[in-house]
One Martini backbone bead per residue (centre of mass of N, CA, C, O) as a GRO file, in nm:
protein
  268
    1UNK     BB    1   0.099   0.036   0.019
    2UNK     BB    2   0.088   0.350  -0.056
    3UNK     BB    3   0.123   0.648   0.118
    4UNK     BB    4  -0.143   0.798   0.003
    5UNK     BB    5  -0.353   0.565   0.084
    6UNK     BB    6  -0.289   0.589   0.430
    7UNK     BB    7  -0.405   0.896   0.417
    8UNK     BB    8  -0.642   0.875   0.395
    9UNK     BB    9  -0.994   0.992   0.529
   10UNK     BB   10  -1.242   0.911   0.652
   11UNK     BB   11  -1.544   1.002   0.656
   12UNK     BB   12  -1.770   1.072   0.869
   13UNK     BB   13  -2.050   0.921   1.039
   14UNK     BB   14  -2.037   1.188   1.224
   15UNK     BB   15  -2.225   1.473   1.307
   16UNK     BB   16  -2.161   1.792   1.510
   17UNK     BB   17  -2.378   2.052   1.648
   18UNK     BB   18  -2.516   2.355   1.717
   19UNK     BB   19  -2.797   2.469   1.793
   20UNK     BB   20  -2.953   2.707   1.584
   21UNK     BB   21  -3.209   2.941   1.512
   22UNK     BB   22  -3.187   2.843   1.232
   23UNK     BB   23  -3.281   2.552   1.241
   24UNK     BB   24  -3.551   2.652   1.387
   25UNK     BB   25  -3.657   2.811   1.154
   26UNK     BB   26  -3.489   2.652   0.888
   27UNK     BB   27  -3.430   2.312   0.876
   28UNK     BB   28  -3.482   2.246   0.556
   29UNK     BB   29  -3.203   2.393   0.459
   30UNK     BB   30  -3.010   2.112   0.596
   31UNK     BB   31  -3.061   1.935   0.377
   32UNK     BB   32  -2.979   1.724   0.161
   33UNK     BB   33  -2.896   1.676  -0.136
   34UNK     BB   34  -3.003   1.513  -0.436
   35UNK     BB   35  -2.783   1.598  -0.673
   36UNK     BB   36  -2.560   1.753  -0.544
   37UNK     BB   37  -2.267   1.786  -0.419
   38UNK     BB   38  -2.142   1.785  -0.144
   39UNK     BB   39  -2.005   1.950   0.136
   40UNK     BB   40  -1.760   1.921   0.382
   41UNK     BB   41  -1.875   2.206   0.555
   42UNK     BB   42  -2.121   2.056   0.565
   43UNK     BB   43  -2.406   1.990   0.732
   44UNK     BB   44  -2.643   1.735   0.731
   45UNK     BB   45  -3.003   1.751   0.804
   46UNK     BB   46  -3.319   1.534   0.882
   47UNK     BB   47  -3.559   1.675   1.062
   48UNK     BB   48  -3.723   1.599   1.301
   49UNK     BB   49  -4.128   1.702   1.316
   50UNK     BB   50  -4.324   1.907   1.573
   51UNK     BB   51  -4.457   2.102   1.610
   52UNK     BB   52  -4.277   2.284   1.478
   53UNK     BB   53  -4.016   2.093   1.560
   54UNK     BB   54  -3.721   1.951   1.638
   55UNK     BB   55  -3.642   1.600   1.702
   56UNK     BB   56  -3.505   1.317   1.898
   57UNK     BB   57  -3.509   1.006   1.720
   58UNK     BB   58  -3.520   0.863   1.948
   59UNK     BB   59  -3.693   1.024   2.223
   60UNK     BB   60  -3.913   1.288   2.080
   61UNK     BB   61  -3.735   1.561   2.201
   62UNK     BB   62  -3.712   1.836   2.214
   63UNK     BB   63  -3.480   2.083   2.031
   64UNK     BB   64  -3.246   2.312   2.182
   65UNK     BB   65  -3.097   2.541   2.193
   66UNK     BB   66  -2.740   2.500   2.258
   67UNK     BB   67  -2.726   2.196   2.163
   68UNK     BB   68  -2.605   1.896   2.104
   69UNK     BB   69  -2.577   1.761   1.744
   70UNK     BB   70  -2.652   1.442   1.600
   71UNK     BB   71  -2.538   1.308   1.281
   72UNK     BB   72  -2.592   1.104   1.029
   73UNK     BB   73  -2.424   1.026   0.741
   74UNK     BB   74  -2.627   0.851   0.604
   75UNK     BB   75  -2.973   0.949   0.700
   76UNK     BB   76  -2.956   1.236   0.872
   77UNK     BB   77  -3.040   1.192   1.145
   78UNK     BB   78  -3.134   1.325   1.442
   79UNK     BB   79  -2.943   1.395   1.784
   80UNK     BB   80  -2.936   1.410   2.110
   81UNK     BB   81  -2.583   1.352   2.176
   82UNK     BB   82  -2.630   1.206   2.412
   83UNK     BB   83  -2.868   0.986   2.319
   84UNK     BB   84  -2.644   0.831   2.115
   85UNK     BB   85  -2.452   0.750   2.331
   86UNK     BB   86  -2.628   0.609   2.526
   87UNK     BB   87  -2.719   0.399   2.325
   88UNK     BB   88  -2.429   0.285   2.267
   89UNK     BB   89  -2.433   0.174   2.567
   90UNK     BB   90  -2.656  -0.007   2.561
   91UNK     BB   91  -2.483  -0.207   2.312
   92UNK     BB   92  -2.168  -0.291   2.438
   93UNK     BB   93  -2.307  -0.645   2.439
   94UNK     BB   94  -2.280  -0.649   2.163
   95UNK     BB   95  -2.194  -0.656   1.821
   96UNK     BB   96  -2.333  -0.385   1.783
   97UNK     BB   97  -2.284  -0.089   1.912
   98UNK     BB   98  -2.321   0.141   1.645
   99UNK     BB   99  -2.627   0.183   1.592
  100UNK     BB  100  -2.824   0.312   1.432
  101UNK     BB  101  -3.173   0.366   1.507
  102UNK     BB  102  -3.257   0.417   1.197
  103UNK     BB  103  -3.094   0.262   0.987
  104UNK     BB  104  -2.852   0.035   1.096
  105UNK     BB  105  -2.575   0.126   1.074
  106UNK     BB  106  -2.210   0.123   1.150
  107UNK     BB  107  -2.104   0.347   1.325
  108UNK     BB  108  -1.843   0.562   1.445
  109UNK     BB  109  -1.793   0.668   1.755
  110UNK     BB  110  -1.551   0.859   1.720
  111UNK     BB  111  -1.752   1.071   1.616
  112UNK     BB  112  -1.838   1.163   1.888
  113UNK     BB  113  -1.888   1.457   1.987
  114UNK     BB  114  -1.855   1.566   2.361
  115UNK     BB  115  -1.905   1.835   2.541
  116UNK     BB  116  -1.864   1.870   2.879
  117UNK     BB  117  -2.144   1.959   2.915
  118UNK     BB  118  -2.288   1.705   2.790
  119UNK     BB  119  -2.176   1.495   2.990
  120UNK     BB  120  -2.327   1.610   3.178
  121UNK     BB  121  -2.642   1.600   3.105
  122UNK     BB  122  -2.600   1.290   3.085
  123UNK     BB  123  -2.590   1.261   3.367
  124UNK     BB  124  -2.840   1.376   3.457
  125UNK     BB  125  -3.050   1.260   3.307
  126UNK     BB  126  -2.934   0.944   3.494
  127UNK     BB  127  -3.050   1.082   3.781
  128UNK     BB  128  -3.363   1.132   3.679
  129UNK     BB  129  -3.413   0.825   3.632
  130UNK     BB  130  -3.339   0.729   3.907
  131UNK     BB  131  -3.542   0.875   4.061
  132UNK     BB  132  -3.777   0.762   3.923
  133UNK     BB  133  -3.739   0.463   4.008
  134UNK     BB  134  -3.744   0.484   4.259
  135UNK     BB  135  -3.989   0.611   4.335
  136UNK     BB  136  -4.139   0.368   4.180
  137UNK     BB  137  -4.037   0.151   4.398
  138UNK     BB  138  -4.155   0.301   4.668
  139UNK     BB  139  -4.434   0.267   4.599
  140UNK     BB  140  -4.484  -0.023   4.576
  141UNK     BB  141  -4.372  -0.095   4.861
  142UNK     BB  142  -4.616   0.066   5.021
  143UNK     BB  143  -4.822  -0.095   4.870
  144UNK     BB  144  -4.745  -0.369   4.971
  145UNK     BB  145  -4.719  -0.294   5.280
  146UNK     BB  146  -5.058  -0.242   5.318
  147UNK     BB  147  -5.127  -0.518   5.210
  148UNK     BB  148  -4.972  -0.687   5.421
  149UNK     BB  149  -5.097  -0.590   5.633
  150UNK     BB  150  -5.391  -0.631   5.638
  151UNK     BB  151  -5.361  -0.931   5.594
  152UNK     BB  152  -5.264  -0.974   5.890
  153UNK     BB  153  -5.489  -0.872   6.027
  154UNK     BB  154  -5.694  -1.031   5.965
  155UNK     BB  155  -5.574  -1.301   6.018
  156UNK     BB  156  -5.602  -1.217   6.360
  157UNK     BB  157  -5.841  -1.186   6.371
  158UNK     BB  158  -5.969  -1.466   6.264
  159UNK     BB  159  -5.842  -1.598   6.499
  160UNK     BB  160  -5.988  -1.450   6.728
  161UNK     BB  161  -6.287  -1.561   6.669
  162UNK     BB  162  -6.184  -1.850   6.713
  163UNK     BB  163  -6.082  -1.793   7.015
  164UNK     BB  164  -6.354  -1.813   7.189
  165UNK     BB  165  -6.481  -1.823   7.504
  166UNK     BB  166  -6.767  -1.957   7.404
  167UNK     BB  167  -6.622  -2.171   7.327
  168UNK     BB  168  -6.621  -2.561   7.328
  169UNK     BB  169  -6.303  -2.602   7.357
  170UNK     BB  170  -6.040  -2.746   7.399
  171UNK     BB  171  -5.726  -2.688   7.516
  172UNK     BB  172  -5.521  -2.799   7.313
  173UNK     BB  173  -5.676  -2.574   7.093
  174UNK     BB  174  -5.618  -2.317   7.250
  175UNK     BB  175  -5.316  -2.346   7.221
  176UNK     BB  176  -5.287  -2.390   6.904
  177UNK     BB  177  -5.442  -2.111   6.846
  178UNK     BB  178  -5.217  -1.894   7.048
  179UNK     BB  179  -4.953  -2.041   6.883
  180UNK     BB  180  -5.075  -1.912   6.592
  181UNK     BB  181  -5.108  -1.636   6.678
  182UNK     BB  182  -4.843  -1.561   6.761
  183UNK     BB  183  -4.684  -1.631   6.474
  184UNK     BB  184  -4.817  -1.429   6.299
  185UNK     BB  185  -4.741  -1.169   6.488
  186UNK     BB  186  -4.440  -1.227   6.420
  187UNK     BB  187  -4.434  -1.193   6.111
  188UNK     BB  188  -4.559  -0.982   6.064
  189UNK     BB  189  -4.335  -0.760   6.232
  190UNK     BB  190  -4.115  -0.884   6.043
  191UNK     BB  191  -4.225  -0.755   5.780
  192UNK     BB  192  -4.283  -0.476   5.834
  193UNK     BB  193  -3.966  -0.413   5.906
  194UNK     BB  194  -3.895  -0.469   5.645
  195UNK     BB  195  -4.043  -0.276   5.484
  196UNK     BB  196  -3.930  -0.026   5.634
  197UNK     BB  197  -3.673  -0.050   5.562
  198UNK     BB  198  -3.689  -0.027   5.246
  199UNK     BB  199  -3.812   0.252   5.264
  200UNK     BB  200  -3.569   0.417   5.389
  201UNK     BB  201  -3.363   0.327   5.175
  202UNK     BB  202  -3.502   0.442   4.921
  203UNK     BB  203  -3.508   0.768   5.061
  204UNK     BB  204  -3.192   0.762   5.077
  205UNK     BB  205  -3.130   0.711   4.777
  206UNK     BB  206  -3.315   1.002   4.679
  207UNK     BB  207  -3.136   1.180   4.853
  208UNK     BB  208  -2.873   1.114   4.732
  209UNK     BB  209  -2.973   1.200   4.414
  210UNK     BB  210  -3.039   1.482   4.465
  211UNK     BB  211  -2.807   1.578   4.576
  212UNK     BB  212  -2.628   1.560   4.337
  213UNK     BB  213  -2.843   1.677   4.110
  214UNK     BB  214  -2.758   1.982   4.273
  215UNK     BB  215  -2.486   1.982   4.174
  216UNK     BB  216  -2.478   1.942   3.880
  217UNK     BB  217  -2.677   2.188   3.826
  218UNK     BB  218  -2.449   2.407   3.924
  219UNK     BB  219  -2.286   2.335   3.751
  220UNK     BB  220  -2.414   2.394   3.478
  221UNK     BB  221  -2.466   2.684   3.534
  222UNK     BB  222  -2.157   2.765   3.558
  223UNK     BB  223  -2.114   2.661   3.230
  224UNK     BB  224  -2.329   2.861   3.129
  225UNK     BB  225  -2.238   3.130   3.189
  226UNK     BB  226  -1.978   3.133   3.103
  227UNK     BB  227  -2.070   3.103   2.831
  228UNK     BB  228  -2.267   3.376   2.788
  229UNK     BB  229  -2.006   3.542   2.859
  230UNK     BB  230  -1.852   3.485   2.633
  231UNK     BB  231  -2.046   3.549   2.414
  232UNK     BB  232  -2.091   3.871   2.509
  233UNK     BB  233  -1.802   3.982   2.461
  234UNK     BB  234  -1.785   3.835   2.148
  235UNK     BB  235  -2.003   4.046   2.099
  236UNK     BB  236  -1.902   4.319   2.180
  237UNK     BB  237  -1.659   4.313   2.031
  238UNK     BB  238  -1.756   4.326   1.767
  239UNK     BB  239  -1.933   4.563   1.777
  240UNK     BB  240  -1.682   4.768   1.851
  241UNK     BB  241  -1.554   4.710   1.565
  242UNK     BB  242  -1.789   4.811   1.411
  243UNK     BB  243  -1.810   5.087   1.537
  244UNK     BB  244  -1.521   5.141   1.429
  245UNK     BB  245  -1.541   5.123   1.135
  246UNK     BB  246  -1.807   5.300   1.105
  247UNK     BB  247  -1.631   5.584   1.227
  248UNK     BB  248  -1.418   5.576   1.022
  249UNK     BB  249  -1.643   5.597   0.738
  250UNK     BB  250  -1.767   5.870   0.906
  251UNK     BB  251  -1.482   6.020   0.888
  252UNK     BB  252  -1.416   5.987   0.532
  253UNK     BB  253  -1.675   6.114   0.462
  254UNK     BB  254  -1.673   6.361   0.579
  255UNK     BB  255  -1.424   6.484   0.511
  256UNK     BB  256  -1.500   6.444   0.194
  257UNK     BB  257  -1.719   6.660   0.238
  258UNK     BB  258  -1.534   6.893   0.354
  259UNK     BB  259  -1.372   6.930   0.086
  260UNK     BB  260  -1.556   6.983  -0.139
  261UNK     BB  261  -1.713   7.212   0.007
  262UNK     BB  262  -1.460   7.409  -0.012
  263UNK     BB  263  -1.414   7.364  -0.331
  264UNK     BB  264  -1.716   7.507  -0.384
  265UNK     BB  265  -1.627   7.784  -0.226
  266UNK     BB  266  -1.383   7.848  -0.391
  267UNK     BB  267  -1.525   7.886  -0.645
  268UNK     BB  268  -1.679   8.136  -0.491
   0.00000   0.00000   0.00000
């Protein structure tokens, strides 16, 4: 093989972009030629639109100023780039790891490129999706605890109507039905405390996914700030450039209007 052919770089299977204004006002402006050839400067993405809106391929999940936008380089399907990442690891056991969603191509992974705040996002989301399944492992606990008390104390009942001083069984009868009556009701408590246990446990690991999760949702604030505030900088900048740009060209207009002036009082 010779050194040129070695040299060759695959085109990405996978393009990155931050969702802009222009993006969310004309999706279809993005979308691939039919017939022209492509041109490696642009991304090209057919948004899938939901109410007037792009969303992502995955999730179904409105797609948000300032998100990084991930396309597939096949099919052009777009994708919340946290979420084909996230998809991609949950094939990590599979055969194909890195399969399009959409098209179901083999794309290369190592084309997603994820700046660290979706990182941190994507973090977030899975801190979030965590704690609502505690939150409904809790539930399911609690009433499943309420169904098993009731049915325990039902039961304690009825031994206990059985166990009636007015009926005439023999001692021996009455011995072994308050026998099996403490045997229940050492079981309910065995029961009972083991169900606050689990509800105890679920409670604390919800808050303690909570806690996390307001530590990172401050981080997340802390680098959209920062973002912001770069954004506003070199918008300022910008806008100071060109208003010493216009002020230039205002001051050789005027310049050149007042030397013609000259030049006309002085012909008069």
């Amino acid at each position: 093989m010779s050194s040129a052919a070695a040299a060759i770089v695959k085109p990405p299977t996978i393009r990155t972009f931050e969702l802009t204004g222009k993006h969310l006002s004309d999706p279809d402006a993005f979308a691939p030629p039919e017939r022209e050839s492509f041109s490696d400067k642009r991304v090209y993405v057919n948004f899938t639109i939901s109410e007037s809106k792009p969303i992502c391929s995955i999730t179904q999940e409105t797609l948000n100023l300032g998100e990084t936008i991930a396309a597939c380089q096949v099919c052009f399907a777009a994708f919340l780039a946290r979420n084909l990442k996230r998809h991609f690891l949950s094939l990590k056991t599979t055969k194909t790891p890195s399969l399009c969603p959409v098209c179901r191509v083999n794309l290369n992974e190592t084309d997603l490129k994820l700046p660290h705040l979706e990182n941190l996002r994507m973090l977030i989301d899975l801190i979030k999706e965590k704690i609502i399944l505690l939150e409904l492992e809790l539930k399911n606990t609690e009433r499943a605890f309420e169904e098993s008390k009731a049915d325990g104390e039902d039961n304690l009942n009825l031994i206990g109507r059985i166990d009636d001083p007015d009926d005439n069984e023999d001692l021996e009868m009455r011995k072994l039905l308050s026998e099996f009556q403490d045997l229940e009701s050492k079981s309910l408590e065995k029961s009972n405390d083991s169900f606050l246990r689990r509800i105890e446990e679920f409670k604390k690991s919800i808050q303690m996914q909570k806690t996390e999760l307001a530590k990172m949702e401050t981080l997340e604030n802390s680098f959209t700030s920062k973002i912001k505030s770069q954004e506003r900088k070199e918008l300022f900048r910008y806008l100071r450039n060109r208003t010493a740009v216009v002020s230039v060209i205002s001051l050789l207009i005027f310049g050149s209007f007042k030397i013609i002036q000259n030049k006309i009082f002085c012909v008069f």
